[in-house]
Every structure is written in C-alpha cells, then in structure tokens.
Residue, then its C-alpha position, 0 to 999 in steps of 0.5 A: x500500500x502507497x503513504x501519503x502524509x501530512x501533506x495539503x491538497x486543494x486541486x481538482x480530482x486531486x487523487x482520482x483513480x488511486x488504488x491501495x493508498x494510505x492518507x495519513x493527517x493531510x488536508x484538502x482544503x486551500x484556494x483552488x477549490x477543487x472537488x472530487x479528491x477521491x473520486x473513482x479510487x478503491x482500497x483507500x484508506x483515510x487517517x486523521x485528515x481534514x476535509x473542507x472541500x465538496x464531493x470528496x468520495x464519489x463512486x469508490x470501493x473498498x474506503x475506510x475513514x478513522x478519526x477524520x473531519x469532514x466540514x460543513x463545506x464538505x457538501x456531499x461527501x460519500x455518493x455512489x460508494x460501497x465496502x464503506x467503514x468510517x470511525x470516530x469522524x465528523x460528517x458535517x456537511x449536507x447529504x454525507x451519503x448517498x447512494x451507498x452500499x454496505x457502510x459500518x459507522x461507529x462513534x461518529x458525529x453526524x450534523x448533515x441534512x439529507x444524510x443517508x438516503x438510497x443506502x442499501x445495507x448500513x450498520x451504526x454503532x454509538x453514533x449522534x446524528x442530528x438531521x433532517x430527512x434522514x435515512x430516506x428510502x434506505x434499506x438494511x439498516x442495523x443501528x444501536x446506541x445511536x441518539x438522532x435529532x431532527x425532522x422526517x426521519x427514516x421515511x420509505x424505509x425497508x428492513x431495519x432493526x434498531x436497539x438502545x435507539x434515542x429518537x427525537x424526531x417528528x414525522x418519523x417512519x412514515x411508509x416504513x416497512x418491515x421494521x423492528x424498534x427494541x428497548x429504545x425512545x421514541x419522541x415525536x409528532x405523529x410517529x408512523x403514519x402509513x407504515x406496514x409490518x412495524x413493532x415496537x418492543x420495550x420502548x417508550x413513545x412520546x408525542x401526539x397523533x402516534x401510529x396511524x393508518x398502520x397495517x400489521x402494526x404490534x406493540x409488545x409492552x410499550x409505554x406511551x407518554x402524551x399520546x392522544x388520537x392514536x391508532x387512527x385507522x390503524x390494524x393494531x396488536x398492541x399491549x401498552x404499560x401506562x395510561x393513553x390520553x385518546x384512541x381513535x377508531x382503530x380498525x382492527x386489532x386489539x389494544x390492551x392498556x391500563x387506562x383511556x382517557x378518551x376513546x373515539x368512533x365515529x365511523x363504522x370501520x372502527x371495529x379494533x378491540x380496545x381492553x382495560x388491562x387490570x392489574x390484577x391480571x382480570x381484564x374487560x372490554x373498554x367502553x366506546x365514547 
C-alpha cells in the first residue's frame, strides 16, 4: 500500500483513480477549490485528515475513514460508494451519503441534512446524528446506541432493526416497512403514519397523533407518554404499560392498556378491540365514547 502524509491538497480530482493508498493527517482544503479528491479510487484508506472541500468520495470501493473531519463545506461527501467503514469522524456537511452500499459507522458525529438516503445495507454503532430527512428510502439498516435529532426521519424505509435507539424526531417512519424498534425512545409528532409490518418492543413513545393508518402494526409492552388520537385507522396488536390520553377508531386489532382517557368512533370501520388491562391480571372490554 502507497503513504501519503501530512501533506495539503486543494486541486481538482486531486487523487482520482488511486488504488491501495494510505492518507495519513493531510488536508484538502486551500484556494483552488477543487472537488472530487477521491473520486473513482478503491482500497483507500483515510487517517486523521481534514476535509473542507465538496464531493470528496464519489463512486469508490473498498474506503475506510478513522478519526477524520469532514466540514460543513464538505457538501456531499460519500455518493455512489460501497465496502464503506468510517470511525470516530465528523460528517458535517449536507447529504454525507448517498447512494451507498454496505457502510459500518461507529462513534461518529453526524450534523448533515439529507444524510443517508438510497443506502442499501448500513450498520451504526454509538453514533449522534442530528438531521433532517434522514435515512430516506434506505434499506438494511442495523443501528444501536445511536441518539438522532431532527425532522422526517427514516421515511420509505425497508428492513431495519434498531436497539438502545434515542429518537427525537417528528414525522418519523412514515411508509416504513418491515421494521423492528427494541428497548429504545421514541419522541415525536405523529410517529408512523402509513407504515406496514412495524413493532415496537420495550420502548417508550412520546408525542401526539402516534401510529396511524398502520397495517400489521404490534406493540409488545410499550409505554406511551402524551399520546392522544392514536391508532387512527390503524390494524393494531398492541399491549401498552401506562395510561393513553385518546384512541381513535382503530380498525382492527386489539389494544390492551391500563387506562383511556378518551376513546373515539365515529365511523363504522372502527371495529379494533380496545381492553382495560387490570392489574390484577382480570381484564374487560373498554367502553366506546
């Protein structure tokens, strides 16, 4: 493998076609202002370097990046690329991947709007992201311990598994499908709106207008906390530990749930079953209002 070291690049396509390259504490930054440092490389490898130029790793293969720090004038930074593996970086500039196949993030910090959409097979292990749009249409995702902020998140999603999550994220998995969400928190406006084949197991639900218009939509021992007009049309199996606010016309289903303080049907499709689970473990039919 070719060393380059502590060396300053700001030319266009400053290394484009390399093959089997270590980059060790270089800069791609200066006046030149060129873009598409990286651009059609494979089996490159990057070490505590520093980027603050646009488009830096496009249609590569085989890329790691440790301990580096992409800014937010580093716009666009990884499209089109696969065998990815980034460690302790910052990927702060917008739409930082895109397009991409088989990528491993561990204890990065993500600022970037639009990060991650089309990516197709990513895992993410003790990682902060704050963003909006993130994850969009993605598929094969398999995130831990990570803390997300921000807006629209994970929307179109397919076939992902998240554990020891913290989001706080509005209009979250919309259209998502064939999803699992364990022991993790979940803080937002309307959460989940048309998904099909979601659960949530063991976590914790926070915020109005939550699950709505769902299909194949479980539940397995969730709290939910300020949760009015849940379940909108929604085809539901769910088995919730704390007090609702309201439930409104689910469709099908059952809800078991220790308290409501409102249920609403007002149409003639909403045939869900609704149960107040006693403590005791006796239960009966709820009400309908």
């Amino acid at each position: 493998m070719n060393i380059i070291q502590n060396q300053t690049f700001d030319q266009e396509r400053a290394l484009y076609g390399t093959r089997d390259l270590l980059v060790r504490n270089c800069f791609f930054d200066g006046p030149a202002d060129g873009e598409s440092a990286f651009k059609e490389c494979a089996d490159i490898r990057v070490e505590d370097s520093f980027f603050n130029l646009r488009y830096p790793f496009w249609h590569d293969h085989g890329l790691t990046i440790v301990r580096s720090e992409l800014t937010e004038l580093c716009r666009a930074a990884l499209w089109y690329s696969d065998h990815i593996e980034i460690t302790d970086t910052k990927l702060h500039g917008i739409k930082a991947l895109r397009e991409c196949r088989e990528a491993v993030l561990r204890g990065c910090d993500i600022i970037s709007p639009e990060f991650g959409w089309s990516v197709h097979g990513m895992e993410m292990d003790h990682c902060t992201a704050e963003s909006e749009y993130f994850m969009m249409r993605s598929t094969g995702l398999r995130f831990q311990n990570v803390r997300m902020k921000g807006k629209y998140s994970f929307q179109y999603i397919e076939d992902a598994v998240f554990t020891h999550c913290v989001f706080d994220t509005k209009d979250a998995f919309w259209h998502a499908r064939n999803v699992v969400v364990r022991d993790s928190v979940v803080k937002g406006e309307y959460l989940a709106w048309y998904c099909e084949n979601v659960t949530f197991e063991n976590c914790r639900i926070i915020g109005t207008q939550p699950l709505c218009y769902c299909k194949g939509l479980k539940l397995v021992n969730c709290e939910m906390i300020d949760t009015d007009l849940a379940f909108e049309r929604s085809d539901v199996e769910a088995a919730i530990t704390t007090p609702v606010m309201s439930i409104k016309n689910p469709l099908s289903g059952r809800i078991a749930v220790p308290a409501v303080g409102e249920i609403i049907r007002d149409i003639p499709q909403s045939q869900g079953e609704i149960v107040i689970q006693w403590h005791t473990g006796g239960a009966r039919p709820s009400v309908c209002a």
